[in-house]
SEMI-652598 format. One record per residue (C-alpha): residue number from 1; residue in three letters; x negated, y, z negated. Coordinates in steps of 0.5 Angstrom, whole numbers. Each point is the difference from the previous one (the first is absolute). Example, Ala and Ser with C-alpha at 12.3 -4.5 7.8 and 13.67 -1.06 7.14 Angstrom:
2
(atom 1 ALA (-25 -9 -16))
(atom 2 SER (-2 7 2))
***
This chain:
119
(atom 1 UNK (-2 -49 -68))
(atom 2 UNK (-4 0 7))
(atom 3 UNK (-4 -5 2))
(atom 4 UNK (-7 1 0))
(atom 5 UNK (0 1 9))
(atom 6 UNK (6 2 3))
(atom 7 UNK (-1 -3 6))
(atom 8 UNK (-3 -6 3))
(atom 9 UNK (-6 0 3))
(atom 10 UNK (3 -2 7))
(atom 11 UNK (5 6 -1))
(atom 12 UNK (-6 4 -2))
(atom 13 UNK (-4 -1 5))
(atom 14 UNK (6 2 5))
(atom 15 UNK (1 7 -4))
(atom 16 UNK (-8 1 0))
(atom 17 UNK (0 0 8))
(atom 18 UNK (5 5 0))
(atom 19 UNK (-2 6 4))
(atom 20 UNK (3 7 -1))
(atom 21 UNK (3 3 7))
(atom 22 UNK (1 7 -1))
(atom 23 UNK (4 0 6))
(atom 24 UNK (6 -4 -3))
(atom 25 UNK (6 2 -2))
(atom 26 UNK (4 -3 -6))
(atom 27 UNK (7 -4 0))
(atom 28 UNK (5 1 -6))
(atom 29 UNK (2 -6 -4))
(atom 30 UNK (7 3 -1))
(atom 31 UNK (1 -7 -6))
(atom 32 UNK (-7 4 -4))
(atom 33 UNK (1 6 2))
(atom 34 UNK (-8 1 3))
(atom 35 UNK (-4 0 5))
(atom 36 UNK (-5 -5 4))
(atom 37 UNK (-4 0 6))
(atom 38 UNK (-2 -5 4))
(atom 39 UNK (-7 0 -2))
(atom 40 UNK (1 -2 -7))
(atom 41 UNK (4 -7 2))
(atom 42 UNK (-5 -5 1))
(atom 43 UNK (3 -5 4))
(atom 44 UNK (0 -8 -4))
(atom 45 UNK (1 3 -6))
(atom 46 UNK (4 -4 -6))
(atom 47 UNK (6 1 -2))
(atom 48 UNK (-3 2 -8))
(atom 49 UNK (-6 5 5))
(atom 50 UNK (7 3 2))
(atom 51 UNK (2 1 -6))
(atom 52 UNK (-7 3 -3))
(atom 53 UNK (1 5 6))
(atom 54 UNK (8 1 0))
(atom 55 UNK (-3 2 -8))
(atom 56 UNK (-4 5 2))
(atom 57 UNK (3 3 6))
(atom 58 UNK (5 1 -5))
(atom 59 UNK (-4 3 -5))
(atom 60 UNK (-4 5 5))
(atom 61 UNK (7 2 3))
(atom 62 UNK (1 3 -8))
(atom 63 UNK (-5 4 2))
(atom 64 UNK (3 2 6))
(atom 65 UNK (5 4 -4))
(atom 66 UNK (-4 3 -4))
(atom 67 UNK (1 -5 -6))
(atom 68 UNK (-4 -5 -4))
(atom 69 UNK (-1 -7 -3))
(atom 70 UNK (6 2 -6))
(atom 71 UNK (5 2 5))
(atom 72 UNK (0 -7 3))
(atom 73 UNK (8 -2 0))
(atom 74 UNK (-3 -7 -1))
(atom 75 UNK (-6 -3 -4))
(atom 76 UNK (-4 7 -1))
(atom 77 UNK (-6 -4 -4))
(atom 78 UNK (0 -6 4))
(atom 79 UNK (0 5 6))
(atom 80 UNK (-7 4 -2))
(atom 81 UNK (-3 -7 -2))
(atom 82 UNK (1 -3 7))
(atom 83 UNK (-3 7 3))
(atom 84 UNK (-5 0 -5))
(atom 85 UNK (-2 -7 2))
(atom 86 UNK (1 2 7))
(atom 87 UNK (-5 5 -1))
(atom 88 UNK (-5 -5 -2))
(atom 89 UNK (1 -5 5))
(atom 90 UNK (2 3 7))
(atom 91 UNK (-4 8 -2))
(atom 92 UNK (0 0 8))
(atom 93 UNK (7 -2 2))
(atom 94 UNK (3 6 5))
(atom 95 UNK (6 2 -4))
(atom 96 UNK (-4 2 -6))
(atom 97 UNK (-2 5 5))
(atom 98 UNK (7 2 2))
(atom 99 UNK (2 3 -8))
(atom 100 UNK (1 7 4))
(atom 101 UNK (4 1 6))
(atom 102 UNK (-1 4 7))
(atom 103 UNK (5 5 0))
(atom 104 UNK (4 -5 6))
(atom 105 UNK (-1 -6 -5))
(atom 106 UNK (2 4 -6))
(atom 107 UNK (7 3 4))
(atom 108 UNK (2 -7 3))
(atom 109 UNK (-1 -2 -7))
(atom 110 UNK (5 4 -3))
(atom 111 UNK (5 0 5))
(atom 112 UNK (0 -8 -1))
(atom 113 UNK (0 2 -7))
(atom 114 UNK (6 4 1))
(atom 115 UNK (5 -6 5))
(atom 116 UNK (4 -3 -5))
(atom 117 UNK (-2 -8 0))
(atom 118 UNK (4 -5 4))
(atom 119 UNK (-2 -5 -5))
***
């Protein structure tokens, strides 16, 4: 079960002054499979903050792909509660913002997407 916050107050107070920039173009995380813009990554955070977000950017790329919660290949539940919490706590956090992707976004997605993983 989660805790009651997932984060710290000092990592919530980083995402909470992230400010969205439209003008970004997104990084492939080849290891998770999603994207992540630099607009979305407060510097300073902690490892277990990372972790939170590596959590959501996770989830968000299911999305991406047409997916849902129960097509997560890990933990589907733990998966929809961190998200759910997340809404809660960081409701203005940019990469909600990015559940739909520009065309060039969605078509660098897919092409990284189809690259076999070095990993």
């Amino acid at each position: 079960m989660l805790q009651k916050t997932i984060f710290i107050p000092r990592d919530l107070k980083l995402i909470e002054e992230l400010v969205l920039d439209p003008t970004l173009e997104p990084r492939f995380n080849a290891i998770g499979a999603y994207l992540v813009w630099d607009d979305e990554l407060p510097s300073g955070i902690t490892s277990d903050g990372l972790d939170v977000l590596s959590s959501l950017w996770t989830a968000r790329s299911l999305f991406h792909r047409g997916l849902t919660f129960p097509d997560h290949p890990v933990n589907a539940e733990y998966s929809r509660r961190v998200w759910e919490q997340a809404l809660k706590e960081i409701p203005n956090r940019p990469g909600f913002q990015r559940l739909r992707l520009r065309e060039a976004d969605r078509s660098y997605f897919e092409e990284m997407i189809g690259k076999e993983n070095p990993y």
